[in-house]
N, C-alpha and C positions, 0 to 999 in steps of 0.2 A: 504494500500500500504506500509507506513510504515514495520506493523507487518512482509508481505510479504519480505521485504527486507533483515529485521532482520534474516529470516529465510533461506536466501540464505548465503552459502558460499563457495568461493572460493579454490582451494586445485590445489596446480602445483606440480608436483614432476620431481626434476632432470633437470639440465640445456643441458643434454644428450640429453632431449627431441624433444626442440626446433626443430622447423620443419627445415629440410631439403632435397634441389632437389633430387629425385628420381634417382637413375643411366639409361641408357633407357636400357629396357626389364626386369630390376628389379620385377616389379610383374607382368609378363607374365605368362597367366595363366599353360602355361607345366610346368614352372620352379616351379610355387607354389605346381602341382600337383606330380612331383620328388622330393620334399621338404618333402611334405606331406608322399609320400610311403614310402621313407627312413626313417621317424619318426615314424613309425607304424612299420617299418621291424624290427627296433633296439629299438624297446621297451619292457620290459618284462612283456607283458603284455599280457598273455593267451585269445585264443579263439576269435583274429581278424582276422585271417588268410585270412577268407571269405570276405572281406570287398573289396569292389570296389571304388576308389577314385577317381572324377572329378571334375573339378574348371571351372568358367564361368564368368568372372571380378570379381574376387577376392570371389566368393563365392565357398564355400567348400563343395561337396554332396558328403555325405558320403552313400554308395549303397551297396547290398550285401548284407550276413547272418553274425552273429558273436553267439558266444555259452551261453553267455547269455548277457542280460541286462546292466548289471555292464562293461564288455568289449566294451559296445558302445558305453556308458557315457565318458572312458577310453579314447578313440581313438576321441570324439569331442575333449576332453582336448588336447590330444596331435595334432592333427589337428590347435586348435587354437592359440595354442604356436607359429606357422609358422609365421610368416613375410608377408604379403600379402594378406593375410588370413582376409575378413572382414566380412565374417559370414560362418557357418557351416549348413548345414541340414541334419538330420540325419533321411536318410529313410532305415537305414538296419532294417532286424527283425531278431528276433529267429526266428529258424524253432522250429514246435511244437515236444513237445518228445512223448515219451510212459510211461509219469511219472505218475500216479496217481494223483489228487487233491489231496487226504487223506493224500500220501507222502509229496506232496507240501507243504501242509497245517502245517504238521509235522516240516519240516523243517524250515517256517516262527515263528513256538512259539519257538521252541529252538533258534532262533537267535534273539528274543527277552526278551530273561531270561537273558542274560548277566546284570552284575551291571548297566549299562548304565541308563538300562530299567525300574530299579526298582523300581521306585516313578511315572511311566508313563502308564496311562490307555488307552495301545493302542488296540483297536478289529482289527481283520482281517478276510476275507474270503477268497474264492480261488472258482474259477471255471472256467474250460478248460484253465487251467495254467494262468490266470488271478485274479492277487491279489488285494483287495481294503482293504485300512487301514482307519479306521476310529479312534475317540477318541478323546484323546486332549495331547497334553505334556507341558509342563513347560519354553522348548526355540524352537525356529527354528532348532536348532544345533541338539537337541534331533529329530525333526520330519525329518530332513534328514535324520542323521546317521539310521534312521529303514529305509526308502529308500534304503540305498545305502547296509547296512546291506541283504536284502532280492534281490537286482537286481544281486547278487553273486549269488542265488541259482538257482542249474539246472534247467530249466523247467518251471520258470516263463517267461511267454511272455507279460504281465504288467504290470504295477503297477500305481495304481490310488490311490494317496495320499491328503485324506480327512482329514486327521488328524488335529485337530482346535489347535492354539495358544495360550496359556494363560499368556499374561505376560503382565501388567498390571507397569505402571508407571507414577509417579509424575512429573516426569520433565517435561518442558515445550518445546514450537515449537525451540523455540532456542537453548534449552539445548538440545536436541534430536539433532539438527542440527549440533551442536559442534561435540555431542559426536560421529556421523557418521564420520566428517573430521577426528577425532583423530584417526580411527578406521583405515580410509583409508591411513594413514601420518603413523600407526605404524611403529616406528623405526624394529620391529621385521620381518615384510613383508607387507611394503607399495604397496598402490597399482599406480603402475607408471601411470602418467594422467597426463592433465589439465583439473578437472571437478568441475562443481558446486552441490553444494546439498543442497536441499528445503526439507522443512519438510509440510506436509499436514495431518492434523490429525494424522494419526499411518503409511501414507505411505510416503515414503523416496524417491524423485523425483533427480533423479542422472543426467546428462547433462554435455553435455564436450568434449573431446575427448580422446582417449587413444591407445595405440601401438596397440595391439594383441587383437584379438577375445577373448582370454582365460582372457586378463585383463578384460576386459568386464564383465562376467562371474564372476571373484573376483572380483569386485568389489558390485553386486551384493548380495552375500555371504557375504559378510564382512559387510555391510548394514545390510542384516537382522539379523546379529548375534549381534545387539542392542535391549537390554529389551527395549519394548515396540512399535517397530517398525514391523510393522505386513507384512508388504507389500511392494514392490519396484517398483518404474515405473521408468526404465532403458531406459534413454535416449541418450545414450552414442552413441558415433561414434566410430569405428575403422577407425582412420587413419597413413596407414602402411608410412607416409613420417615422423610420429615420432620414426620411426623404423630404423634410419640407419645400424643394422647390414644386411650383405647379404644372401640372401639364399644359399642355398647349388648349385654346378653347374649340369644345366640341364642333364639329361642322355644321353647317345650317339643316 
């Protein structure tokens, strides 16, 4: 119990945070979903056009076609930025093209030659525009960026990212646990919350609360982007009464 203790830490950011009363209709769900369209409208963010937006107590279903992969990731993020916003699901697809695997396939190794890539033994396959990457990389950061690298390309309709971690460190349950609070407290782009963080072997157990769906999300990310930390069990809550800015006004 002790140990356990040792390896929980607390992290508040911002006295902006502190909870305060809702205005009434504040996250009503049309306003969150004229919130949401407006963010997708004015975003420069190719190939969501097709995207259908609906909300049901504060959850965000994102419906529709978008032109690839990468635009859908896109529009969760921007979706989750919203104010009210306490979770997104995202059932749009690609429509399939008339691209080739062979083409496909082409496209996934030359977007893995970049410098990034070059100490990293990633395999891939492709079949009916369906990509799975296998291998292993060096950090987290590295097995995204090929992700997000490949969900750009025409014609992929998934991606199944197998690719194993290798990062390997000394430090221990508490110094792992540190180093996640510091991650999340960076001065450079903290991540706004009140959350705790438990270390359990290599996975990183986050609990708390925090403004936005997208904080969520970074928070997350910023977790795994610790050598040695493999895994995340993201316990976190969106709660939008730490959120006093307003949304945008409903449409007529």
């Amino acid at each position: 119990m002790e140990r356990l203790h040792r390896n929980i830490l607390l992290v508040a950011l911002g006295a902006w945070l502190l909870p305060t009363p809702a205005a009434p209709g504040t996250l009503n769900d049309d306003r969150i979903e004229a919130a949401v369209e407006a963010s997708l409208a004015g975003a420069n963010t190719a190939g969501i056009s097709g995207l259908r937006v609906r909300c049901e107590e504060g959850i965000l279903i994102l419906g529709g076609t978008a032109d690839t992969l990468f635009a859908i990731d896109q529009a969760v993020r921007l979706a989750g930025a919203v104010p009210g916003v306490v979770d997104v699901v995202a059932s749009a697809t690609v429509p399939p093209r008339s691209i080739p695997d062979a083409e496909i396939l082409a496209s996934v190794q030359r977007a893995l030659q970049t410098p990034s890539f070059s100490f990293v033994g990633i395999r891939t396959t492709v079949g009916y525009g369906r990509v799975v990457l296998s291998g292993s990389s060096g950090s987290y950061a590295q097995k995204i960026l090929a992700q997000r690298e490949i969900s750009r390309i025409p014609g992929v309709l998934e991606i199944k990212n197998r690719i194993t971690v290798k990062t390997e460190t000394n430090v221990s349950e508490e110094g792992l646990a540190r180093l996640v609070a510091a991650r999340l407290t960076s001065t450079t782009s903290p991540v706004a919350g009140i959350l705790k963080v438990a270390i359990r072997g290599k996975v990183a157990v986050l609990s708390g609360r925090v403004p936005l769906f997208l904080t969520r999300l970074e928070a997350t990310e910023a977790a795994l982007n610790i050598p040695g930390i493999q895994e995340v069990d993201n316990r976190l809550v969106v709660d939008p009464e730490l959120t006093p800015l307003p949304l945008q006004p409903a449409r007529p």
